[in-house]
Kinemage of the C-alpha trace (Angstrom):
@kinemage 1
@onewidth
@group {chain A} dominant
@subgroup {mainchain}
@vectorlist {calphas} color= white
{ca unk a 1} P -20.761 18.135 -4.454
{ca unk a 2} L -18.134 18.088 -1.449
{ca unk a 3} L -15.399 16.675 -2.318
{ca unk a 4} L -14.082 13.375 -0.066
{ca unk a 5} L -11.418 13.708 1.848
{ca unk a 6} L -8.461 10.806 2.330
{ca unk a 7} L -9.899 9.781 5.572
{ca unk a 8} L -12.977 10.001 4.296
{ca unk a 9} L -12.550 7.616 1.293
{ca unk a 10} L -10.642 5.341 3.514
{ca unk a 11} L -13.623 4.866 6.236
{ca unk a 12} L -15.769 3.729 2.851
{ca unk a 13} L -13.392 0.721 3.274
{ca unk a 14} L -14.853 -2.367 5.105
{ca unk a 15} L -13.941 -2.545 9.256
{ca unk a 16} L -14.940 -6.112 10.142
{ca unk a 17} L -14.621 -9.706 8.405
{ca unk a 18} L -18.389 -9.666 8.200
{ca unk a 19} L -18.147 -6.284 6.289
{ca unk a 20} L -14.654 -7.498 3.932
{ca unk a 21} L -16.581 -11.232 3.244
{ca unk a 22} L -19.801 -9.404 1.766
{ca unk a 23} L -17.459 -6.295 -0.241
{ca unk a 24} L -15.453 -9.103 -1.366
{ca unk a 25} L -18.287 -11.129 -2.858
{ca unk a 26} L -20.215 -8.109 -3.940
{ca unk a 27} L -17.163 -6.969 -5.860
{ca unk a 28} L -16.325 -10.721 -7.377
{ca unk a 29} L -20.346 -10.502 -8.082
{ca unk a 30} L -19.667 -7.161 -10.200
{ca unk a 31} L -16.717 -8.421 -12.093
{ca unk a 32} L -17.930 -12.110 -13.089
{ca unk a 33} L -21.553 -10.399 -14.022
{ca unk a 34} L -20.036 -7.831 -16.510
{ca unk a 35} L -20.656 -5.092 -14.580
{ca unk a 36} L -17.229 -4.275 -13.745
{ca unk a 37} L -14.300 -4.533 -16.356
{ca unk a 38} L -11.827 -6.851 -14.714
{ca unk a 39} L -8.839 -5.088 -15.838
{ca unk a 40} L -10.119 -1.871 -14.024
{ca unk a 41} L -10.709 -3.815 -10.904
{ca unk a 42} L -7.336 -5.849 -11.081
{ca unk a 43} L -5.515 -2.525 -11.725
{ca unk a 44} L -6.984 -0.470 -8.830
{ca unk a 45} L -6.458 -3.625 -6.610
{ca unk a 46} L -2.739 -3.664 -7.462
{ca unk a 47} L -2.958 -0.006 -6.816
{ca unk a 48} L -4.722 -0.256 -3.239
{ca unk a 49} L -2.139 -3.197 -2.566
{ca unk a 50} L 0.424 -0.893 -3.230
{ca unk a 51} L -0.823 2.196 -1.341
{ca unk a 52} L -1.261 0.124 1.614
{ca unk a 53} L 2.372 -1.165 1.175
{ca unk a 54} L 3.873 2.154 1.050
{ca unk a 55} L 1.801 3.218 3.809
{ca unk a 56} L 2.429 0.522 6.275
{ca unk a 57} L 5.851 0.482 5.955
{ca unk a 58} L 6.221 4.444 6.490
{ca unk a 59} L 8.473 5.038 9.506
{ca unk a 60} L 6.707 8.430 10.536
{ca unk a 61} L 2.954 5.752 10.026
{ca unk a 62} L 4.870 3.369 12.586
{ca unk a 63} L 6.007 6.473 15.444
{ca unk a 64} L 2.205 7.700 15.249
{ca unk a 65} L 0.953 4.377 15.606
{ca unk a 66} L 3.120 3.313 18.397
{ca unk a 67} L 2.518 7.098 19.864
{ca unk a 68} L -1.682 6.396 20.142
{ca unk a 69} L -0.921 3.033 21.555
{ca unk a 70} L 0.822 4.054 24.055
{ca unk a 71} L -1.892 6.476 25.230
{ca unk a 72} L -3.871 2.991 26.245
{ca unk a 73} L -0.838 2.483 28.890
{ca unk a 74} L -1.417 -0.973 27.919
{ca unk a 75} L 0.708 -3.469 25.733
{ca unk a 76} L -2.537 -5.551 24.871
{ca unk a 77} L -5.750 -3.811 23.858
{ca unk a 78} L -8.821 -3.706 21.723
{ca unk a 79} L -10.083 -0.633 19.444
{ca unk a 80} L -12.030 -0.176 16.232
{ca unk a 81} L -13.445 -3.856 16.670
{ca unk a 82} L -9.472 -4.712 16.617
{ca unk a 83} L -6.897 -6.321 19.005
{ca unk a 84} L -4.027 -4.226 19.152
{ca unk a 85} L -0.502 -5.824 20.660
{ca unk a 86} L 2.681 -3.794 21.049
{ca unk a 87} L 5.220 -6.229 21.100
{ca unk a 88} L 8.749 -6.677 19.462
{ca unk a 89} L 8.517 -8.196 15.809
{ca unk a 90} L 10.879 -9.527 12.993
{ca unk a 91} L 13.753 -10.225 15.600
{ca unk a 92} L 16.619 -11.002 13.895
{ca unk a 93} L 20.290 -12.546 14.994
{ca unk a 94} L 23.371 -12.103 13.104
{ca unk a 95} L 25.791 -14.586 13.612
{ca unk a 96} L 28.313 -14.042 11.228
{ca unk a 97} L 30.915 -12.043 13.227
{ca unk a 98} L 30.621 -14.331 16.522
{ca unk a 99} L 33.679 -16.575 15.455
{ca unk a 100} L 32.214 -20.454 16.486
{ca unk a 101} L 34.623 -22.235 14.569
{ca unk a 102} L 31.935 -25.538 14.243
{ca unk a 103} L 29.011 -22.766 13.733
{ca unk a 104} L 31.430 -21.414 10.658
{ca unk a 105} L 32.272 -24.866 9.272
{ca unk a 106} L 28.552 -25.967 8.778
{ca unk a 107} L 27.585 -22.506 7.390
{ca unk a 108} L 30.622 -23.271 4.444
{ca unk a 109} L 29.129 -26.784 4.198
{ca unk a 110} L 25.397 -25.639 3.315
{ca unk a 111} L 26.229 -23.017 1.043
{ca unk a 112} L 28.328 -25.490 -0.703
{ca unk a 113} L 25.263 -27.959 -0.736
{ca unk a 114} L 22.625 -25.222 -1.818
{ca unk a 115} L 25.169 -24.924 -5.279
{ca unk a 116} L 25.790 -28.508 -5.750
{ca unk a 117} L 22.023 -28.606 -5.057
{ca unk a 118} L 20.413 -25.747 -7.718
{ca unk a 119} L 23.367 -27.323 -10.524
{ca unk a 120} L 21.672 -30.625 -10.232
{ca unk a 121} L 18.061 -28.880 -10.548
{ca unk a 122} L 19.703 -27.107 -14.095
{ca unk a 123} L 21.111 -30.333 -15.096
{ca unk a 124} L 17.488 -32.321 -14.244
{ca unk a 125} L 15.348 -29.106 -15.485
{ca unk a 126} L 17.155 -29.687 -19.065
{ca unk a 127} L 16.172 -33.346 -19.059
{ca unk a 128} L 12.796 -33.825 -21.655
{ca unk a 129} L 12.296 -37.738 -20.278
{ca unk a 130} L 13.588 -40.576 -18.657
{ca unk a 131} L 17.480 -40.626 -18.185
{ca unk a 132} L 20.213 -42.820 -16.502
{ca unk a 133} L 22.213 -40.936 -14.342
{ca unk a 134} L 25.806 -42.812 -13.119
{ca unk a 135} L 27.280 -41.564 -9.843
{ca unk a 136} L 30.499 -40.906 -10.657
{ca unk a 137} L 32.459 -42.063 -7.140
{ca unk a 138} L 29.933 -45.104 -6.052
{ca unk a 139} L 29.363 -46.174 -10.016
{ca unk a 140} L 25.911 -47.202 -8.731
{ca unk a 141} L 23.300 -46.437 -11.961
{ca unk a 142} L 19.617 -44.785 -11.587
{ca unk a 143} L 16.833 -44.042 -14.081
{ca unk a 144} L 16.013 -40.932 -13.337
{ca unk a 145} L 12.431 -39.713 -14.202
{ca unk a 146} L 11.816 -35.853 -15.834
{ca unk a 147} L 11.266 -32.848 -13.605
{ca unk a 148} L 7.123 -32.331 -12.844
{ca unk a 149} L 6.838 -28.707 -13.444
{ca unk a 150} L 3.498 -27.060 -12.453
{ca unk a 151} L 2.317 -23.200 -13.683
{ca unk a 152} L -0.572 -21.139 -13.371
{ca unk a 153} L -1.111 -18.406 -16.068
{ca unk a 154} L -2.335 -14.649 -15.052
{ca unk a 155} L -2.523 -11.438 -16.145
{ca unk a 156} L 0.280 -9.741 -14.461
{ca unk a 157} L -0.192 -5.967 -13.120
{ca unk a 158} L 2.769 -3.486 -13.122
{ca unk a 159} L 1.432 0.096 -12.697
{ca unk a 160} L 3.009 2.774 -14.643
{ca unk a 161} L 5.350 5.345 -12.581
C-alpha cells in the first residue's frame, strides 16, 4: 500500500460548503451513533485546529500565497471554487506617541474607569444575594440584586507537546 502523501491527505479534506455540511454531519452521525469514540474525534479536531493555526499563520505560507496570487495580475479573483482578494488586513494605528493633549487626557480617564469598573465587578461577584449599596459622595441608597452568572461545562482539549 502507497503511502499518502501531505497533499494528498489534505485533498481528502472537503472543498465546498456542500462537501463540509455533509462531512460535518456524517462525522457528528459517527460520533453520536457509537461508531466513533468522541474523545478520539475531539482530540484530532483540536489537533487539525491547531495544524491549521500554525500553518496559516506561517510567514514563508503567507509569501507563497501572495506569490501565486499575484500570477492572476488581478487583486480580485476566483480559484478552487474560492474568491480570492488581495487586499490590506488587520490595519492598525498607534496613537500613543502623537502627543494630542485632549486625545491623552481621555485615554488616562478610561483606563481609570476600566479599574474602578472590574473593582466593582469583584466587590458585586462576592455578593451571594440582595445587598444595599450607599454611594458614598451622593448618600443616595440602592438594593442591589446578585450577579447572574451563566457557564457551560466541556471537556477541555490540551494536546501533549
Amino acid at each position: 500500500m502507497e503511502e499518502m502523501t501531505v497533499s494528498g491527505v489534505i485533498s481528502l479534506f472537503p472543498s465546498t460548503k456542500a462537501e463540509r455540511d455533509v462531512f460535518v454531519e456524517r462525522l457528528i452521525d459517527h460520533v453520536t451513533s457509537g461508531y466513533t469514540d468522541p474523545l478520539k474525534v475531539e482530540i484530532q479536531m483540536a489537533n487539525i485546529e491547531q495544524v491549521v493555526k500554525k500553518y496559516r499563520s506561517d510567514a514563508r505560507i503567507n509569501e507563497c500565497v501572495l506569490n501565486e496570487a499575484a500570477k492572476y495580475g488581478q487583486k480580485s479573483f476566483n480559484v478552487f471554487n474560492a474568491k480570492i482578494e488581495v487586499k490590506e488586513v488587520g490595519v492598525k494605528y498607534n496613537y500613543d506617541e502623537v502627543g494630542h493633549p485632549l486625545y491623552d487626557s481621555v485615554c488616562a480617564e478610561i483606563d481609570r474607569l476600566a479599574e474602578k469598573k472590574k473593582e466593582l465587578e469583584q466587590v458585586m461577584k462576592a455578593q451571594n444575594g440582595v445587598w444595599i449599596y450607599t454611594d458614598p459622595d451622593t448618600g443616595e441608597i440602592a438594593e442591589v440584586s446578585p450577579v447572574c452568572r451563566t457557564s457551560t461545562t466541556k471537556a477541555v482539549i490540551t494536546i501533549n507537546k
